[in-house]
N, C-alpha and C positions, 0 to 999 in steps of 0.2 A: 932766824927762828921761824920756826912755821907752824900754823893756827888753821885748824879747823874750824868754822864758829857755827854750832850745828843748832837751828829756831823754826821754829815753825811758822815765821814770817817774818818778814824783811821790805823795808819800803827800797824802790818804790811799788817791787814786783806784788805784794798780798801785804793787808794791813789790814789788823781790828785792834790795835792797841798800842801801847806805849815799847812793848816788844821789837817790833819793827822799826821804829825808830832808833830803838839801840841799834838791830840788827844791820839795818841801813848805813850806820852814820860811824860806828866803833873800828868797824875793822877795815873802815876809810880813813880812816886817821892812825890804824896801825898801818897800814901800806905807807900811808905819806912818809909816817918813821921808819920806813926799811925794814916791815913786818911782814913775810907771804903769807898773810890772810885773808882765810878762802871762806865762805859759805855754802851750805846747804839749807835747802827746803823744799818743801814739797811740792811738786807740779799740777796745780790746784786749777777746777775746772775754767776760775776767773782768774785767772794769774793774769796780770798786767802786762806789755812787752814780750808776751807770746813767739811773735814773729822774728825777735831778736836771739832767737836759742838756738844752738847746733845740738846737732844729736850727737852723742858720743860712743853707745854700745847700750847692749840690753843682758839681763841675769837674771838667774832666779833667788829671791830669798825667801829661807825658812820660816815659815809661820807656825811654830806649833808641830804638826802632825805633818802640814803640809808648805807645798814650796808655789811661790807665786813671783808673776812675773813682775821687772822691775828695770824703767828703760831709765838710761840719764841725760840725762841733758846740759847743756853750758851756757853762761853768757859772762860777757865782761861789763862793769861799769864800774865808772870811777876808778877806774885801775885795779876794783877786785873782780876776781874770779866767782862767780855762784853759780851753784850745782842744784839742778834741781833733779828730784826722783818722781819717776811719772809711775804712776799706777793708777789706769781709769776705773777700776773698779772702787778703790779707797778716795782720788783724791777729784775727781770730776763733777763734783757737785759743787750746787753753787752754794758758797758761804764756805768757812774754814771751819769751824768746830760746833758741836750741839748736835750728834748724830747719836745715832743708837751704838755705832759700832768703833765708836771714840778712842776704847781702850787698843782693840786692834786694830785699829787705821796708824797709830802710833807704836804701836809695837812694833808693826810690819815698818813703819818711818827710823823708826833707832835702830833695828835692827842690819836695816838697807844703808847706814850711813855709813859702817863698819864694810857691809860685806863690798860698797862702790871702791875700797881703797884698793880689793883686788883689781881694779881696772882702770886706775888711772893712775901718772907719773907721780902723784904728791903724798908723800908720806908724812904725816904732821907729827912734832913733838907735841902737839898737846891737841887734846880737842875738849874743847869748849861747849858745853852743851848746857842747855837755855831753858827754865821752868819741865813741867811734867811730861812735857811732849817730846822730849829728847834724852829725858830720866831715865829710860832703859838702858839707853847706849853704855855709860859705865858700866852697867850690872853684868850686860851682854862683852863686854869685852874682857871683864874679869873672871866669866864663866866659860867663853868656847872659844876667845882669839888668844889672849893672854902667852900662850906654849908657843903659837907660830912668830919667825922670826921677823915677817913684816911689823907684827904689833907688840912686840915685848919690852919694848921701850917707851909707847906711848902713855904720857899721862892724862888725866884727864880734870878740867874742873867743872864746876855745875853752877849755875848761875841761878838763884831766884829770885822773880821778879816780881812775885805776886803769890804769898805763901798759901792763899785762900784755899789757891787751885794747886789740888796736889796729884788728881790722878788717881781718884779710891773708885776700887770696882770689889764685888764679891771675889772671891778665893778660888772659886771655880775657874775663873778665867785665866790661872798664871800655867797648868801643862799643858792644856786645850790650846789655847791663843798663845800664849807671849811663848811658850817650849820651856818654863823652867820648872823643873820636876821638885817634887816633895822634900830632897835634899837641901834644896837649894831655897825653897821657897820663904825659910826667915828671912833670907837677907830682904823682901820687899813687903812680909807679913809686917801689919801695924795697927792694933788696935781692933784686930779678927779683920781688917781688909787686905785685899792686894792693894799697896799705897807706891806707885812709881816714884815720888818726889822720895818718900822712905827713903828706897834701895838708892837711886844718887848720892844721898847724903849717906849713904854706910857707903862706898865704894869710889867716891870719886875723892882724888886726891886733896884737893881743895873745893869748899862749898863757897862762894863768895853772894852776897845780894846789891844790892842797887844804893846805898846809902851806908855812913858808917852807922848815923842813929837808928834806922831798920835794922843791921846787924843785930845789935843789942834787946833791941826789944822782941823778935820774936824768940829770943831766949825765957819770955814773961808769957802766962797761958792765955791775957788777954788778946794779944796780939797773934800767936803761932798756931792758933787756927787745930790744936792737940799737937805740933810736933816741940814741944818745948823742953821736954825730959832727954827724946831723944839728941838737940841742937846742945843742950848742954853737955850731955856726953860727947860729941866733938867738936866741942867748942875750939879745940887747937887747930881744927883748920879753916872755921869758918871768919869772913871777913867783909866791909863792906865798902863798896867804891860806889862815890855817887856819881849817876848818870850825868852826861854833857846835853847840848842841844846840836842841833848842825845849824852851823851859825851861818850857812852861805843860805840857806832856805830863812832861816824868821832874822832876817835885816831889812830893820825898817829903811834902810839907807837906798836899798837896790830894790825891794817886795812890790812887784808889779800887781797886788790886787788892794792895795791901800792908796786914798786919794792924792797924800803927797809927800813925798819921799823927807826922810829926815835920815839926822845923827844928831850923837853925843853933844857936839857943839850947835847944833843949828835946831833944836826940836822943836822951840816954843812957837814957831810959825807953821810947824809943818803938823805940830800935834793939835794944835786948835783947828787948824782944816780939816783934819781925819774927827776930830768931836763934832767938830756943825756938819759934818758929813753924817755921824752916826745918828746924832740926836734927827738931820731931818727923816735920815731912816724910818728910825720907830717912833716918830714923828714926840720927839721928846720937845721942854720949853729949854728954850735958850735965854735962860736969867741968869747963868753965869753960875747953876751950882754944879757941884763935882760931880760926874758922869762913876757910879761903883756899879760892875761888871760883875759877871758870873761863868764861864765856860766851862762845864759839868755834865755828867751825868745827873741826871734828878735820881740821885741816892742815897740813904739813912747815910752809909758811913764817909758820904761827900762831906758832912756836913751840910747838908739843906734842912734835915731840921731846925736846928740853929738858926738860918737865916730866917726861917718861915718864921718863927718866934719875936724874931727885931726886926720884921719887914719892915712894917708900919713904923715904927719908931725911927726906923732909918728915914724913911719918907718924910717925918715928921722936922726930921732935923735937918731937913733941906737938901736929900742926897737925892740923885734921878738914880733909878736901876734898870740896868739891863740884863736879862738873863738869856743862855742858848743851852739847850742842852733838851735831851729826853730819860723818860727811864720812869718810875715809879707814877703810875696813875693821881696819887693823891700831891704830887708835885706839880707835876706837869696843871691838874684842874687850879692848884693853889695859886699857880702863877697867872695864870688865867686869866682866873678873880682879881687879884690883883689890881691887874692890867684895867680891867674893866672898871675899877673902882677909882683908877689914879687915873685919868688919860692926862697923857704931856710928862708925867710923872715915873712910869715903868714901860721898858719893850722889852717883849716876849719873843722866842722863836723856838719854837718845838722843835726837835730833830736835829740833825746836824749836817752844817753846813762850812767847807775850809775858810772859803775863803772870805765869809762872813765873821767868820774867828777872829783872821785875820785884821779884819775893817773895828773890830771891838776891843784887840789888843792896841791896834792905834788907836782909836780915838777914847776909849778911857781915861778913866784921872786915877782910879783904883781898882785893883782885881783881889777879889774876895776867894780864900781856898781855906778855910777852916774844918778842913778835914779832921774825920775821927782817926783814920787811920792812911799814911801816904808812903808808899815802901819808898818811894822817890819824887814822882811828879817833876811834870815838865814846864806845864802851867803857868807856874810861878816864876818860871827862869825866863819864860817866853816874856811875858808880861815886864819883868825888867828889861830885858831887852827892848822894848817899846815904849818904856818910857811910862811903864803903869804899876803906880805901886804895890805891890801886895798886900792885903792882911793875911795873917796864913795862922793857923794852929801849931807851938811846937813839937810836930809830931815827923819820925822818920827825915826823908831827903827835902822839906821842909824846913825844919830843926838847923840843919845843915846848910842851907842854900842860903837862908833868910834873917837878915838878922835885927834888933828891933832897932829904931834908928835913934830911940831917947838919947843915947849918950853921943848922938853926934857926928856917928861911922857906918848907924847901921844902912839897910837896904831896905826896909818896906816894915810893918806892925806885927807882932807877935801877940800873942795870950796863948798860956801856958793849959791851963787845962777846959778841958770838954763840956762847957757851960756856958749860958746864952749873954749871961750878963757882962763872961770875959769877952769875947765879939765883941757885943755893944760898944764896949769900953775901948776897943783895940779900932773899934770903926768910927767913934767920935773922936777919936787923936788924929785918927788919919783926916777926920773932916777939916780938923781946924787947924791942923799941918799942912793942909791944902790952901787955906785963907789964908797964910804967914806966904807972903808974894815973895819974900826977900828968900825965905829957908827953902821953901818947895823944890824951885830952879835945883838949888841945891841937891836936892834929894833926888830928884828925876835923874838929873847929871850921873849924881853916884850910882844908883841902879842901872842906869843904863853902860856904866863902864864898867862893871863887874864882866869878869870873864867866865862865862859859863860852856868856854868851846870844847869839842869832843880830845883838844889836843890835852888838855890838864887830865882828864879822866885814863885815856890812853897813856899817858906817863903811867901812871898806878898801876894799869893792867899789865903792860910790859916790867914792871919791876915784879909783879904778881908772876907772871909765866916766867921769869929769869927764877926763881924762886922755886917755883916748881917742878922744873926743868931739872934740877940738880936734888930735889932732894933724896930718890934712890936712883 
C-alpha cells in the first residue's frame, strides 16, 4: 500500500505543535510495517536539515487566475521519504503560520501536493491529508484531477487534529485565490465563510481525528467549535485513532538530557536523582514532599484556571509545584506571584524549553493536565513514560489514555467534570497515593509499562486504509 501523508509540519524538519509529531513519528512506523509512506510539507524559510535535500524538478501551479512557481525537493529519514514544496514567496519567512496571506499560502500548498504527483515515480492509494492546511487537497482533487487516469483511483482521508482551527476566510477569497468558481463554492461555503476544514469533511472519503473520545464529542456544539450539524451528517465516515508517542525519543531508559538514566524495573533510584536535580533547579525544599508539575501552555482551556483556583490549597497540603509554560499574561504574572510568595515552595519557567520538559518529566512525582478540552495530548503519555503520574480531566485522548487507578489497574487520577473542587479532590488522592510507599512503586511500575508506542496506533491506521482502499 502506498500513503501520502500530506501536514504542514513534521519533526524533525518544522515544528509548532503536536502535528508534527504525529507527522514525524506515524508513517515511521508504517514503513517499519511494510507501508510506502511518504510525506509532504512545505519548504519553510527555517526548515531544519536544509542541507540534506535534493532537488528534484520545478512547475508551475494554479493559483486562482494565475500560475506560480513551485520547486520540490527530497530527503530521506528513518526510512521515509519527504517531499518538500519550495515557493520563497509563500514559504521563506520566518515562523510557519499567522500571516496575512494564510488562506493562499495553503491553497497554493494543497493544490501543489496533487499537481507534484505529475512528477514523481509514487502514485499513492491514498493521501492522507492533516487539519485546515491540507483541507483543500480533497476538494481539489475531486474538482479538476478526478477524470485523469493518474488520479482516478485515489482516495483520500482527512485527519483533524485540533477542530478550533478550521481555515475560515470571507467568500471572496475562494475564485480569486483557491480557483473554485461560484458552482462549486457550497462544497467549502459554511456558515456565510469560505471554511477549508468544511470542504475536507464533505469530500474526503474518511474523516478520522486523534482520539476515539474526540471523535464523539466534537459531534456536541460544545466542543466542534460550529461544525457539529455538519460531523453529524457524516458521521458514517468519521472515526477516531488515538495518537502514540515515539518512544525511542521520550525513554527515560537512554534520554541524554535527564540526570540519570532509568526503567520500568530500576526507577526508584534514578527518579529520586532526576527530583533532587529538579527541586535544586528551582531551588525547591527537599522535605520529601511530592514534586506536581505543569507543562502547558498558560491557557483558559489548558485548564490553568483551575489550578490557579487550588494553587494555594495545593501548597497548603504539602505539594511543591512546578510550572513551564507561556501564553496568557494573567497566567504567566499569576505564577509569578506565586513563586514569590512560596520560595522553596514553587518553580517557574516562563517560555519553553525541551529539554527542561524533559528534566520535569523525570524528576516529578505528578503531572497535572486538567484540560477543558484535549483532542488528544501527548503530555500525559510522556509523563507515564517517566514514571509521573497524571491527573488529567476526562476529556478526549485523555478519557482514553488515563485511567483512574481507585480499582487497582488504573494509570494515574481522573475527575470527571470541569470544576476546581473535582482537581482538588483528584490532586489530594494522588497526594496520599504518594505517601502509601508500598502502592506507589506499584503505580509508577504500571504507568510506566503502559504501551503508548506509535506501533499500536499504526495497526488502526493500516486496518483504516485497508478499509478505505476497497471501498469504491
Amino acid at each position: 500500500m502506498k500513503i501520502l501523508y500530506a501536514a504542514s509540519e513534521a519533526a524533525p524538519f518544522a515544528k509548532s505543535g503536536g502535528l508534527a509529531d504525529v507527522a514525524g513519528a506515524l508513517p515511521k512506523a508504517l514503513v517499519r510495517d511494510g507501508v510506502d509512506c511518504r510525506v509532504v510539507l512545505p519548504l519553510y524559510g527555517d526548515l531544519k536539515f536544509k542541507d540534506t535535500l535534493t532537488y528534484i524538478t520545478n512547475f508551475s501551479v494554479p493559483v486562482g487566475w494565475r500560475s506560480q512557481y513551485c520547486g520540490l525537493f527530497k530527503a530521506e529519514r528513518d526510512g521515509v521519504t519527504f517531499y518538500f514544496i519550495d515557493n520563497e514567496y509563500y514559504f521563506k519567512r520566518s515562523g510557519l503560520y499567522g500571516f496575512y496571506d494564510d488562506g493562499e499560502r495553503f491553497a497554493f500548498f494543497a493544490r501543489a501536493i496533487l499537481e507534484m504527483l505529475f512528477y514523481t515515480d509514487f502514485e499513492p492509494d491514498i493521501i492522507n491529508c492533516n487539519d485546515w492546511q491540507t483541507a483543500l487537497t480533497p476538494v481539489y482533487l475531486n474538482l479538476y484531477y478526478r477524470h485523469l487516469d493518474k488520479f482516478n483511483r485515489i482516495k483520500t482521508v482527512f485527519t483533524i487534529h485540533n477542530i478550533a482551527y478550521q481555515g475560515k476566510y470571507g467568500l471572496d477569497i475562494l475564485e480569486d485565490t483557491c480557483g473554485i468558481g461560484a458552482r462549486d463554492a457550497h462544497i467549502v461555503e459554511y456558515d456565510g465563510c469560505a471554511n477549508f476544514m468544511k470542504g475536507a469533511i464533505e469530500t474526503a472519503d474518511k474523516v478520522t481525528t486523534v482520539s476515539p473520545t474526540y471523535a464523539q464529542e466534537i459531534l456536541d456544539p460544545w466542543f466542534s467549535h460550529g461544525l457539529d450539524a455538519l460531523l453529524r451528517q457524516k458521521q458514517y465516515k468519521l472515526c477516531g485513532i488515538l495518537n502514540g508517542i515515539d518512544v525511542d525519543v521520550y525513554n527515560p531508559a537512554t534520554d541524554p538530557d535527564i540526570v540519570k538514566n532509568y526503567d520500568a524495573s530500576s526507577f526508584q533510584d534514578g527518579k529520586a536523582a532526576c527530583k533532587a536535580a529538579l527541586q535544586d533547579e528551582f531551588g525547591l525544599n527537599k522535605d520529601g514532599s511530592p514534586v506536581m508539575a505543569m507543562v502547558t501552555r498558560l491557557v483558559g482551556h489548558k485548564g490553568v484556571d483551575l489550578v490557579r483556583s487550588i494553587a494555594e490549597g495545593l501548597l497548603q497540603q504539602g505539594i511543591e509545584l512546578v510550572v513551564l509554560g507561556s501564553g496568557e499574561a494573567q497566567y504567566e504574572n499569576f505564577f509569578n506571584e506565586l513563586r514569590a510568595r512560596n520560595p522553596g515552595r514553587v518553580g517557574v519557567y516562563i517560555g519553553f524549553n525541551a529539554k527542561l520538559a524533559q528534566r520535569i518529566y523525570s524528576g516529578a512525582d505528578i503531572f497535572l493536565m486538567p484540560s477543558r478540552s484535549e483532542p488528544c495530548g501527548l503530555a500525559q503519555m510522556v509523563s507515564c513514560r517517566y514514571g509521573t503520574i497524571p491527573v488529567v480531566r476526562e476529556t478526549g485522548g485523555l478519557k482514553d489514555s488515563i485511567h483512574d487507578s481507585g480499582d487497582g489497574y488504573g494509570n494515574g487520577f481522573t475527575f470527571a467534570n470541569y470544576n476546581a473542587h473535582e482537581l482538588y479532590e483528584a490532586c489530594w488522592r494522588a497526594k496520599e497515593g504518594y505517601w502509601n510507599k508500598v502502592g506507589w512503586p506499584l503505580l509508577v511500575n504500571r504507568a510506566m509499562s503502559c504501551d503508548f508506542s506509535w506501533s499500536n496506533s499504526a495497526k488502526s491506521y493500516e486496518g483504516l486504509y485497508n478499509e478505505v482502499v476497497n471501498l469504491w
